[in-house]
C-alpha positions in Angstrom: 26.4 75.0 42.3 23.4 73.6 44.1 23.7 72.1 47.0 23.4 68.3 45.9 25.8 69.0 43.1 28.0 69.7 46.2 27.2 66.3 47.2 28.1 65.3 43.5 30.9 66.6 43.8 32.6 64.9 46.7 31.5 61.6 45.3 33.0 62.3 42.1 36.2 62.8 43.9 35.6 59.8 45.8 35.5 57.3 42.9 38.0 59.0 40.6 40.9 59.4 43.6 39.9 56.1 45.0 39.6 57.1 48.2 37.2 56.9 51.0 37.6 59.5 53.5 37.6 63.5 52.6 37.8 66.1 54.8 36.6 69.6 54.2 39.0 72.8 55.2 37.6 76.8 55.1 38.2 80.0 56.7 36.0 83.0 58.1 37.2 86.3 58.3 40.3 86.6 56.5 39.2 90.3 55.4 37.9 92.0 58.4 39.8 94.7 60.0 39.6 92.9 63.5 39.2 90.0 65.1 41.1 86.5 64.3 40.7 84.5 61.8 38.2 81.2 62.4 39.3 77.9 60.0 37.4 75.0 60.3 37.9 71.3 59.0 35.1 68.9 58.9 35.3 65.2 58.3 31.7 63.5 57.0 30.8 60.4 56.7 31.0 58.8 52.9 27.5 58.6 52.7 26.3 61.3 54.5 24.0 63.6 52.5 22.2 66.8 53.2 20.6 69.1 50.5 20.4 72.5 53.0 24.2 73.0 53.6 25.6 75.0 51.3 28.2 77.8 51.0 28.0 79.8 54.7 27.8 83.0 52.6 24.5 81.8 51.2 22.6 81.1 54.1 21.1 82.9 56.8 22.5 83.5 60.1 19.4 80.9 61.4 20.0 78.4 58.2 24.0 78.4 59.5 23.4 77.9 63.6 20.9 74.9 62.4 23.2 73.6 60.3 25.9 74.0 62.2 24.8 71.7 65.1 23.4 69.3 62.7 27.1 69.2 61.4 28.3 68.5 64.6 26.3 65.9 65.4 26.9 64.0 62.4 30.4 64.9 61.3 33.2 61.8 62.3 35.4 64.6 63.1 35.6 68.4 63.4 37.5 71.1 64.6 37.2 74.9 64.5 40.3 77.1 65.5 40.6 80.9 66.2 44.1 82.2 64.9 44.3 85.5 67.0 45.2 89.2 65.5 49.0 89.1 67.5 49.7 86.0 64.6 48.1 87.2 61.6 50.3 90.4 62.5 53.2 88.5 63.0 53.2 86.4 59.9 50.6 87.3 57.6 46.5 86.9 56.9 47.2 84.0 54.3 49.8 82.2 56.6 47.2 82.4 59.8 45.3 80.8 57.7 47.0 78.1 56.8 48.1 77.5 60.5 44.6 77.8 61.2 43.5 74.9 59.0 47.0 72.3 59.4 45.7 72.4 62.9 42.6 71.3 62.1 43.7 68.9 60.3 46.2 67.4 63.0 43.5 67.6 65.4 41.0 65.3 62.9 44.2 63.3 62.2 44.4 62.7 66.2 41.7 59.9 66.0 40.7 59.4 62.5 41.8 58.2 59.0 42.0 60.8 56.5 42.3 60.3 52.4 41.8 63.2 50.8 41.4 66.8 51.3 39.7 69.4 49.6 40.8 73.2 50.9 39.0 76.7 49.9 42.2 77.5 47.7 44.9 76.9 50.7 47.8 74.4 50.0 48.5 73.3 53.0 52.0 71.2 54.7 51.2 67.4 54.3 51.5 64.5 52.6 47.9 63.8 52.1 46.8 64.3 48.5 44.6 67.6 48.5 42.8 69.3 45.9 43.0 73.1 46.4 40.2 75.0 45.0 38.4 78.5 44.6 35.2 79.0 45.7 35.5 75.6 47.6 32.8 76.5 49.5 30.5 76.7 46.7 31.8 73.5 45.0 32.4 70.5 47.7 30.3 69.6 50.3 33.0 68.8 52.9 34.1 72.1 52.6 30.9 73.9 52.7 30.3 72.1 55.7 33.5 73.6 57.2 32.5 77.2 56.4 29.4 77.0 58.7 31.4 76.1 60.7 34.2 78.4 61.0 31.3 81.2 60.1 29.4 80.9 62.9 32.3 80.1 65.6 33.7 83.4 64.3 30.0 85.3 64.7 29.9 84.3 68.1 33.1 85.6 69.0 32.8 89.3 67.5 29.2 89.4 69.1 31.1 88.9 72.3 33.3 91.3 71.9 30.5 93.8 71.2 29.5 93.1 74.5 32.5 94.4 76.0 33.4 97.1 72.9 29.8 98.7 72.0 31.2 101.8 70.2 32.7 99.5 67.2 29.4 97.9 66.6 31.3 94.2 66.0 28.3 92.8 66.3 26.6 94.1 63.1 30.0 94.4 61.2 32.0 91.7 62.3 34.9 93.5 62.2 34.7 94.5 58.8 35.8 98.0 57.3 31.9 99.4 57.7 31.5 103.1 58.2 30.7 103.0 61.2 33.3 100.7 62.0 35.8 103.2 60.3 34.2 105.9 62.2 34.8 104.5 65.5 38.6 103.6 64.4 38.7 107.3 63.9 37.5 108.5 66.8 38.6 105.5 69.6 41.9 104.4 67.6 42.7 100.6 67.3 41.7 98.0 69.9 45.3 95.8 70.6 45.0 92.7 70.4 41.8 92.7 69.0 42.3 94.9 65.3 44.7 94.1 63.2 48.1 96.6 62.7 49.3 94.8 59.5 45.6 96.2 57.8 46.7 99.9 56.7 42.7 101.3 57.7 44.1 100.0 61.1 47.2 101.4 61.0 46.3 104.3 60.0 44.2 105.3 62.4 46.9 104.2 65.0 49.2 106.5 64.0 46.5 109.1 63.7 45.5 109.2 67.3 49.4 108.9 68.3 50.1 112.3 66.0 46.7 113.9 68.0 48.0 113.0 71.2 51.3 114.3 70.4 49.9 117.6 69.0 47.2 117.5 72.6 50.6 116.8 74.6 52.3 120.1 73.6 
C-alpha cells in the first residue's frame, strides 16, 4: 500500500467500528540471533495525517530517525519497550512479543482512552476490540507508525552494543544471522545475556566452544 492508503485505511476502520481512538502495535527484531526484541505502540491523533511514514522496512535509516521524532512529537501517546534475551529464552520469541506490546498498551492505557487496536498479526490479552493483521505495517498507519518506532529504538541499542562487542559487527547486522555475524559466533561463542540460547545457530555454537574447551582441557 502507499502510504496515504495507510491513512485510508485507519479511517476506514474508524467509521466502520465506530470508534475514535486507534492505537498502532509492532515489533523489531523478532528474528535476529541477539539482542531483545523492541515493540512499540503508538496512539495518533484521529486526524493526524502524514504521507512519508510508511512501513519501517521501507525507509531509510535517515527517513526512520526523522520520522521517528516527528512521531513523537505528535503522537497522544507512545511507548517503546525492550523485551531482553533472558525472557524470549525463557518463554519464547512470539510470547516476548506479546509481553512486549500488552505493555505498551498498559502504558498508553495509563493516561489515555483507547478504542481500537490494530497489531502486526499479534492477538494480544484485553478486552479492547483489536484487529490482528499481517503485514500490519504495510496496511495501517497507526501501526506503521509503531514500527519506526520500535525499529529505530532497537538500532540504537545494537549500535551500542557494537561499541562495547566490535568483533560481532552488531552495528551493521543487527544481530542478525550474517556471516560475519556467524563467523564471530564461531570463533568468540555466544554473548549471555545478549544472544539468544533458544536460536539453534546460537546454541550451537555454545555447545561448540564448550566441546573445544573440553577437548583443550585434556
Amino acid at each position: 500500500m502507499t502510504a496515504k492508503s495507510l491513512r485510508l485505511f485507519d479511517e476506514e476502520i474508524r467509521k466502520r467500528r465506530n470508534v475514535l481512538y486507534i492505537a498502532g502495535f509492532d515489533e523489531a527484531g523478532r528474528g535476529p540471533l541477539a539482542g531483545p526484541v523492541s515493540c512499540a505502540g503508538v496512539l495518533l491523533p484521529p486526524d493526524y495525517d502524514n504521507p512519508l511514514i510508511n512501513d519501517s522496512k521501507k525507509l531509510t535509516d535517515h527517513q526512520r530517525r526523522a520520522l521517528a521524532e516527528e512521531i513523537k512529537r505528535q503522537a497522544i501517546a507512545y511507548h517503546v519497550e525492550l523485551v531482553g534475551v533472558e525472557t524470549i529464552d525463557r518463554i519464547n520469541i512470539l510470547e516476548a512479543d506479546r509481553l512486549g506490546m500488552e505493555i505498551c498498551l498498559n502504558r498508553i492505557l495509563d493516561k489515555n482512552r483507547v478504542d481500537f487496536l490494530i497489531t502486526d498479526y499479534m492477538k494480544l490479552r484485553t478486552d479492547i476490540e483489536t484487529l490482528a493483521i499481517a503485514k500490519g505495517d504495510a496496511t495501517s498507519l497507526s501501526v506503521a507508525a509503531a514500527s519506526i518506532l520500535a525499529k529505530v529504538t532497537r538500532d540504537d541499542y545494537m549500535i551500542d552494543l557494537d561499541e562495547k562487542y566490535p568483533n560481532y559487527d552488531f552495528k551493521h547486522n543487527k544481530g542478525y544471522g550474517t556471516k560475519r555475524h556467524l563467523e564471530a559466533l564461531e570463533k568468540y561463542g555466544p554473548l549471555p545475556g545478549i544472544h539468544r540460547l533458544s536460536f539453534s545457530p546460537v546454541r550451537e555454537a555454545s555447545l561448540g566452544i564448550k566441546q573445544l574447551s573440553l577437548f583443550d582441557d585434556r
